[in-house]
MMTF fields as JSON, N, C-alpha, C and O atoms, coordinates in Angstrom:
{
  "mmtfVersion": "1.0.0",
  "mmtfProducer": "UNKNOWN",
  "numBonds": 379,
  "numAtoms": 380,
  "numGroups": 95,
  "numChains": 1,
  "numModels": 1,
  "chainsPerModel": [1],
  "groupsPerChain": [95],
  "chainIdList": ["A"],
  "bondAtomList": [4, 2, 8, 6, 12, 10, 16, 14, 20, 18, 24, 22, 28, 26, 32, 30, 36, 34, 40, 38, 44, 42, 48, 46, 52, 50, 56, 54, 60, 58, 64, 62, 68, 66, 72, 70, 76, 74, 80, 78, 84, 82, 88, 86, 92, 90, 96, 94, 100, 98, 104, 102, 108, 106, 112, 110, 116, 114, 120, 118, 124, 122, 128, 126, 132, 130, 136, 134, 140, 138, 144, 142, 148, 146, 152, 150, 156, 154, 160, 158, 164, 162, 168, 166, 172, 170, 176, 174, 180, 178, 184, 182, 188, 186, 192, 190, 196, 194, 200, 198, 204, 202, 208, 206, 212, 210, 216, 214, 220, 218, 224, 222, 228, 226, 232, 230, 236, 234, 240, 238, 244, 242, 248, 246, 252, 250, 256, 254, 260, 258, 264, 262, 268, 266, 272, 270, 276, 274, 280, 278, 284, 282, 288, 286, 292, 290, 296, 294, 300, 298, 304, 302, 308, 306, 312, 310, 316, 314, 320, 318, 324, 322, 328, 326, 332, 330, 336, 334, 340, 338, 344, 342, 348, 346, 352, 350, 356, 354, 360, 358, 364, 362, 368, 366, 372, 370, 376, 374],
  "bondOrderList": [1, 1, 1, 1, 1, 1, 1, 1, 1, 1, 1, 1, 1, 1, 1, 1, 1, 1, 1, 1, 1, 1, 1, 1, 1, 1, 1, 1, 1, 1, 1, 1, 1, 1, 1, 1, 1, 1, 1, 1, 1, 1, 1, 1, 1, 1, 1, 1, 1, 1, 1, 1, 1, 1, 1, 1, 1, 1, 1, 1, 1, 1, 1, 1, 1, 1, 1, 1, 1, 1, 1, 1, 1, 1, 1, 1, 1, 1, 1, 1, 1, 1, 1, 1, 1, 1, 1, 1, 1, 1, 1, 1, 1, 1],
  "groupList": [{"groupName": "UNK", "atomNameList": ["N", "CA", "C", "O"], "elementList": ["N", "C", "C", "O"], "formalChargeList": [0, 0, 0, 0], "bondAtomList": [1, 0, 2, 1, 3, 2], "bondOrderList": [1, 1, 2], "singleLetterCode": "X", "chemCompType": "L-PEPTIDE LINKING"}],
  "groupTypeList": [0, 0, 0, 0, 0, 0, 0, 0, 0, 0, 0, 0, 0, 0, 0, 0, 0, 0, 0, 0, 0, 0, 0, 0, 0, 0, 0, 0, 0, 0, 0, 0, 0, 0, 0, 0, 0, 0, 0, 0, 0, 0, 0, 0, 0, 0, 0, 0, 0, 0, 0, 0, 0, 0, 0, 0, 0, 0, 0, 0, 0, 0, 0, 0, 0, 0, 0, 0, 0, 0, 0, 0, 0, 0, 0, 0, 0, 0, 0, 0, 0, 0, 0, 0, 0, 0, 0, 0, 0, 0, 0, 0, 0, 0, 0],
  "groupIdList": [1, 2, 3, 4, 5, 6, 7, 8, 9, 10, 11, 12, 13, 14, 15, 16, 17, 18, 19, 20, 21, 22, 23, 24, 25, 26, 27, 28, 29, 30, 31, 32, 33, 34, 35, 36, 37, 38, 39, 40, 41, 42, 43, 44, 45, 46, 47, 48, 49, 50, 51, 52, 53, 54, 55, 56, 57, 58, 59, 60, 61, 62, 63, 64, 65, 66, 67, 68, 69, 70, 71, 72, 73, 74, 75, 76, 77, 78, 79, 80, 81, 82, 83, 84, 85, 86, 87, 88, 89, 90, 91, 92, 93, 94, 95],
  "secStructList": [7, 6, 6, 6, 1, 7, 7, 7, 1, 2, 2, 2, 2, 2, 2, 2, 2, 2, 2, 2, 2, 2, 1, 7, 6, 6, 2, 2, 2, 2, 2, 1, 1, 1, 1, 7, 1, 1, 1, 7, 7, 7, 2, 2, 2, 2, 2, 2, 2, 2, 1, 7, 7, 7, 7, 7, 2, 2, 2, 2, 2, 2, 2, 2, 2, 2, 2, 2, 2, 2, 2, 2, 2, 2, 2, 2, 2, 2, 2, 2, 2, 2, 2, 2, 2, 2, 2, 2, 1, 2, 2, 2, 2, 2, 7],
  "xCoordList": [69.508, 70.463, 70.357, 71.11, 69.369, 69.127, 69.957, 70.059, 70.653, 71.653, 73.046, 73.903, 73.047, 74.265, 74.126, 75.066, 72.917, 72.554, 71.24, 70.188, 71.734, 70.366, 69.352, 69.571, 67.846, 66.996, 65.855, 65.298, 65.446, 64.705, 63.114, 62.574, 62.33, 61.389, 61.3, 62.187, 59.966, 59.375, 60.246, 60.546, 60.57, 61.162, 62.211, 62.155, 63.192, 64.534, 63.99, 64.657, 63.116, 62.807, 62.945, 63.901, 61.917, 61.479, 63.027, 63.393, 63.811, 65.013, 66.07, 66.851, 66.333, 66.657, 66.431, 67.39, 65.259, 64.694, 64.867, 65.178, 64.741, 65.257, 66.711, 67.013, 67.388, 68.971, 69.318, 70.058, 68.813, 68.975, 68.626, 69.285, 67.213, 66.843, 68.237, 68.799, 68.549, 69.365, 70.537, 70.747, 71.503, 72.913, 72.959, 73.867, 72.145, 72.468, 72.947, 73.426, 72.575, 72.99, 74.201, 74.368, 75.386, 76.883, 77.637, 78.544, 76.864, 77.764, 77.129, 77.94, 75.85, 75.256, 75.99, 76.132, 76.334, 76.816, 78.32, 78.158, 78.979, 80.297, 80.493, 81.517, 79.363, 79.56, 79.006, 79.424, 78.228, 77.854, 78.864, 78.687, 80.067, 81.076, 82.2, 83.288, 82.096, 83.26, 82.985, 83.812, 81.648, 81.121, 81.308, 81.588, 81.138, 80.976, 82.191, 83.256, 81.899, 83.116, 82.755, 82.608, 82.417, 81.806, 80.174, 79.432, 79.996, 78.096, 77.94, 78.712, 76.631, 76.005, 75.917, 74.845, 76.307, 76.162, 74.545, 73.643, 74.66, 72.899, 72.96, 73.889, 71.931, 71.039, 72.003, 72.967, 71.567, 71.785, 73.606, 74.199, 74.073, 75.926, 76.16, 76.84, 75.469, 75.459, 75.429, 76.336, 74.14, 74.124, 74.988, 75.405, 75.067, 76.345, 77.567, 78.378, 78.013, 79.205, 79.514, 80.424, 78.364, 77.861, 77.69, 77.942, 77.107, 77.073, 74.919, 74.076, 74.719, 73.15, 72.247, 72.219, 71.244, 70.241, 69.002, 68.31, 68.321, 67.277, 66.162, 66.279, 65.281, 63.731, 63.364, 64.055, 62.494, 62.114, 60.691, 60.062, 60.332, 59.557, 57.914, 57.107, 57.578, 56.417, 56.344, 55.305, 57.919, 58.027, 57.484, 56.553, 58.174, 57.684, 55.753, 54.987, 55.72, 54.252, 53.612, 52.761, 53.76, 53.314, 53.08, 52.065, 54.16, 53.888, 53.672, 53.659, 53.4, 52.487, 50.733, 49.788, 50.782, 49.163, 49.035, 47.914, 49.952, 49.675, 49.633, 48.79, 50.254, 50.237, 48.75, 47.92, 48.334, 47.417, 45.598, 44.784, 45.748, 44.786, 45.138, 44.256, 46.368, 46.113, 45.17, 44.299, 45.91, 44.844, 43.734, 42.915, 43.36, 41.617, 40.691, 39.667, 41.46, 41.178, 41.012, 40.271, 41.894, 42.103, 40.737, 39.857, 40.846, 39.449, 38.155, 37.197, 38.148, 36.715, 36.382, 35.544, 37.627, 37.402, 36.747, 35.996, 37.159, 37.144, 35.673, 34.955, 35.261, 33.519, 32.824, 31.701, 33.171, 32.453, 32.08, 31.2, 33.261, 32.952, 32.396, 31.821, 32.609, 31.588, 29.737, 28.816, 29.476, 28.369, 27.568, 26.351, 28.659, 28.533, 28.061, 27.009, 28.592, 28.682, 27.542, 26.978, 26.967, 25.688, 24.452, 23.519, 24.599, 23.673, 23.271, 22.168, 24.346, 24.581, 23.511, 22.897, 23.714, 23.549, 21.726, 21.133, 21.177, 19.695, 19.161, 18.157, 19.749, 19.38, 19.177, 18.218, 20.55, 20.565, 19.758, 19.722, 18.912, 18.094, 16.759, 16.16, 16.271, 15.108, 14.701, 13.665, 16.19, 15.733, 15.398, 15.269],
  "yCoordList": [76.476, 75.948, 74.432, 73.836, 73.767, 72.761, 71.367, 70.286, 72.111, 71.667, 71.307, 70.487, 72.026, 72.018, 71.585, 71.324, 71.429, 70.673, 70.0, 70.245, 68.948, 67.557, 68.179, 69.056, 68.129, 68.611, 67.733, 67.737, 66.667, 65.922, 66.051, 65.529, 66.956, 67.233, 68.578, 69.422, 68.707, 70.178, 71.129, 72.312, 70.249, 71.159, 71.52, 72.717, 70.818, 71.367, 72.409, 73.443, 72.369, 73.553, 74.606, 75.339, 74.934, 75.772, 76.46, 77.634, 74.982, 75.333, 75.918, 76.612, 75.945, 76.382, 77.561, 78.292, 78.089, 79.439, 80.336, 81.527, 79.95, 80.248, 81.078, 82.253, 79.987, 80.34, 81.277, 82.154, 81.388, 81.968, 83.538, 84.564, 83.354, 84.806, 85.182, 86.262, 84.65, 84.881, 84.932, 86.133, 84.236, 84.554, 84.916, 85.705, 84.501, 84.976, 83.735, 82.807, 84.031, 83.042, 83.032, 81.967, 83.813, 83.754, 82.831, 82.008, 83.315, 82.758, 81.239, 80.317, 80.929, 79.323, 78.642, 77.42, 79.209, 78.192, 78.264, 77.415, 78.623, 79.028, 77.904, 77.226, 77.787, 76.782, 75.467, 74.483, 75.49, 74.437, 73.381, 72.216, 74.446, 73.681, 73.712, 73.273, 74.106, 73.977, 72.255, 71.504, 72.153, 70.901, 69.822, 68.674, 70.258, 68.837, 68.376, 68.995, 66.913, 65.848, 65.569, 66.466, 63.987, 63.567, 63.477, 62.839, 64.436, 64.016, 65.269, 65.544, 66.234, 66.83, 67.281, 66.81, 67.823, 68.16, 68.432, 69.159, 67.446, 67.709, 69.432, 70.189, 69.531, 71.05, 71.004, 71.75, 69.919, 70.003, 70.241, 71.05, 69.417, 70.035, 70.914, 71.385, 71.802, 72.916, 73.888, 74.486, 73.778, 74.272, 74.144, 74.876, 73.21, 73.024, 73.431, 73.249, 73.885, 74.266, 75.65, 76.007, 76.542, 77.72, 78.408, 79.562, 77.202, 77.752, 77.763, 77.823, 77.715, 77.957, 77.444, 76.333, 77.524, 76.619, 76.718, 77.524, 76.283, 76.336, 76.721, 76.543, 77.169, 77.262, 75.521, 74.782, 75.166, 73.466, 73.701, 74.759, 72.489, 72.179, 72.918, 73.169, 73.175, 73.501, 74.876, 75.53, 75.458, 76.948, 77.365, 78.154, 76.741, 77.044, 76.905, 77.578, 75.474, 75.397, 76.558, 76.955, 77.522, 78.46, 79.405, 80.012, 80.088, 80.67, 80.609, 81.746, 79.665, 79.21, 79.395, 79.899, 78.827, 79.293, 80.99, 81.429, 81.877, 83.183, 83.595, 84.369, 83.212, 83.799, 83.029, 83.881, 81.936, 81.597, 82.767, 83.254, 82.744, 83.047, 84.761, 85.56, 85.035, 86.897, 87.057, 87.882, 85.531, 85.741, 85.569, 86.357, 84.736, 84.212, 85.797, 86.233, 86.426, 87.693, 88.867, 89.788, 88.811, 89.492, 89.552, 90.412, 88.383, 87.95, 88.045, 88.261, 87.847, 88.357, 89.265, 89.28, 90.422, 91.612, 92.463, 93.427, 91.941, 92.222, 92.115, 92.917, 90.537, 90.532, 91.447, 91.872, 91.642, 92.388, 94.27, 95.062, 94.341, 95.499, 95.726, 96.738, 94.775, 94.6, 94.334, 94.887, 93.676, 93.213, 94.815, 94.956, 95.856, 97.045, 97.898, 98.517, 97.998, 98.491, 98.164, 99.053, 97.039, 96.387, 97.069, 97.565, 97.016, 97.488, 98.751, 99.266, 99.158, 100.816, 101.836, 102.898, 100.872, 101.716, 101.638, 100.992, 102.394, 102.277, 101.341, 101.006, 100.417, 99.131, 97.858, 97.106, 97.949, 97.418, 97.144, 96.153, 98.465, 98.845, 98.191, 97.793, 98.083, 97.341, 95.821, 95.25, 95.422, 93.757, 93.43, 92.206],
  "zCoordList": [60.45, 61.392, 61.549, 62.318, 60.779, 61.346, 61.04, 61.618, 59.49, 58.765, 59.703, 59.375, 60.792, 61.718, 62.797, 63.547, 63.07, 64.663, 64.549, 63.959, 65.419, 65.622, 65.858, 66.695, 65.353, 65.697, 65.314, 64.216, 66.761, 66.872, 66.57, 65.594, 67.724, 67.957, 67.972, 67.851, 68.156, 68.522, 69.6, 69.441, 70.763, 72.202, 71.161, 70.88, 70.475, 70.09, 69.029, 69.001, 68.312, 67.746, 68.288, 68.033, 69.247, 70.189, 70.892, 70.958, 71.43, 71.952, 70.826, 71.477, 69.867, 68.443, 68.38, 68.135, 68.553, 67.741, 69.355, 69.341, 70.038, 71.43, 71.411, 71.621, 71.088, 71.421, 70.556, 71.002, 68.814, 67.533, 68.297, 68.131, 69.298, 69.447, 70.79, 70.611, 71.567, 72.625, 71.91, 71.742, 71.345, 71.248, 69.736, 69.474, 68.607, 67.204, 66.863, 67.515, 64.997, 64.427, 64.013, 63.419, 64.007, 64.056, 65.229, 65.109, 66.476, 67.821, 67.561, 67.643, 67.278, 67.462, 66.298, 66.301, 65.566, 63.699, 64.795, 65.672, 64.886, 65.355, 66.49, 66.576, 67.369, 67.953, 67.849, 68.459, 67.2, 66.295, 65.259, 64.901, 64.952, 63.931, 64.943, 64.57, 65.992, 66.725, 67.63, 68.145, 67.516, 68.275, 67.504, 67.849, 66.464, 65.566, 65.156, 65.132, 64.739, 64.654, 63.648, 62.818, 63.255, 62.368, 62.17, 61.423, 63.214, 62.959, 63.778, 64.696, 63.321, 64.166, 65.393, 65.772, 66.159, 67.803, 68.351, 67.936, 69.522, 69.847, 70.373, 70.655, 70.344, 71.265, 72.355, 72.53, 73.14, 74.547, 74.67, 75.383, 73.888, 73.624, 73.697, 74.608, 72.311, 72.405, 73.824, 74.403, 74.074, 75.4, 76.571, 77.469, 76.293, 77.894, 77.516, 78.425, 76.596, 75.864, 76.325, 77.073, 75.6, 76.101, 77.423, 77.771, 78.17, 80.219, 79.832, 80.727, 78.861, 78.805, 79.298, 78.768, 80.171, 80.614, 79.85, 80.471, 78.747, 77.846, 78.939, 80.152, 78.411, 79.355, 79.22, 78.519, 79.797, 80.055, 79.442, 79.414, 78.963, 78.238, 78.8, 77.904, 80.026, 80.491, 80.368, 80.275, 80.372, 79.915, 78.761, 78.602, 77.904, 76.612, 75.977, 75.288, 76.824, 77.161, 77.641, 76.844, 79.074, 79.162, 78.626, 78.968, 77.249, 76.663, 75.685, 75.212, 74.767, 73.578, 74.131, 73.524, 75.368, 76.04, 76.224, 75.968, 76.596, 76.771, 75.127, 74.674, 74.644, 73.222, 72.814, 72.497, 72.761, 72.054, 72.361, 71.576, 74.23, 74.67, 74.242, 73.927, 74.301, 73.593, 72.149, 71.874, 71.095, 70.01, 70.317, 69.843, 71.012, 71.019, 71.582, 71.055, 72.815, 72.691, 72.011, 72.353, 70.792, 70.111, 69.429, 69.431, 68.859, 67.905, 68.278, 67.535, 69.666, 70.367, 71.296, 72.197, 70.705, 70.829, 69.622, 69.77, 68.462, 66.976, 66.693, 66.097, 67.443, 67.209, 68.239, 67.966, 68.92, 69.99, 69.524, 69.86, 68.625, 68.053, 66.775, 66.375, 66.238, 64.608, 65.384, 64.783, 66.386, 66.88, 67.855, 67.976, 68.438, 69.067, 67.703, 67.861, 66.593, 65.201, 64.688, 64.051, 64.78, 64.285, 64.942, 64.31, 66.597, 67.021, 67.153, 67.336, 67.029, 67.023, 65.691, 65.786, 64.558, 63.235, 63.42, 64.283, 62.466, 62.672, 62.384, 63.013, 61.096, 60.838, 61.934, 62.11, 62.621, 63.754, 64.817, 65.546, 64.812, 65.779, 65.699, 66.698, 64.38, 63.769, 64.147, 64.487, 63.89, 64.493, 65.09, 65.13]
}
């Protein structure tokens, strides 16, 4: 999509892959070429075109942190059971 709309930074990414998951990539290209003139239509055009209010930048922040801290959990859940597995076996027991 990026071919069809300004896409500065990271937030417009984020705001990009956002809208792609909310309205689809038919309705965003659609309004994307309905915006444009001779140059590109920003995000934010877009959006106001639409009636859309993007999530704001601390939003998206929030959940890049819930997602990050689910992996970090993930992973030291993973050791916690290879290390339960370790102690468990008879070998384990020896050390």
């Amino acid at each position: 999509m990026e071919h069809l709309i300004r896409v500065h930074n990271d937030y417009d990414r984020q705001v990009l892959a956002w809208l792609r998951a909310r309205i689809g990539d038919a309705a965003l290209q659609s309004a994307a070429t309905r915006l444009a003139d001779a140059r590109k239509p920003y995000l934010s055009t877009i959006c106001r075109s639409l009636g859309i209010r993007p999530p704001s930048r601390r939003a998206f922040a929030r959940e890049s942190a819930r997602k990050s801290a689910r992996a970090h959990r993930a992973v030291g859940d993973l050791y916690l059971a290879r290390i339960r597995a370790i102690l468990a076996s008879p070998a384990g027991a020896q050390h």
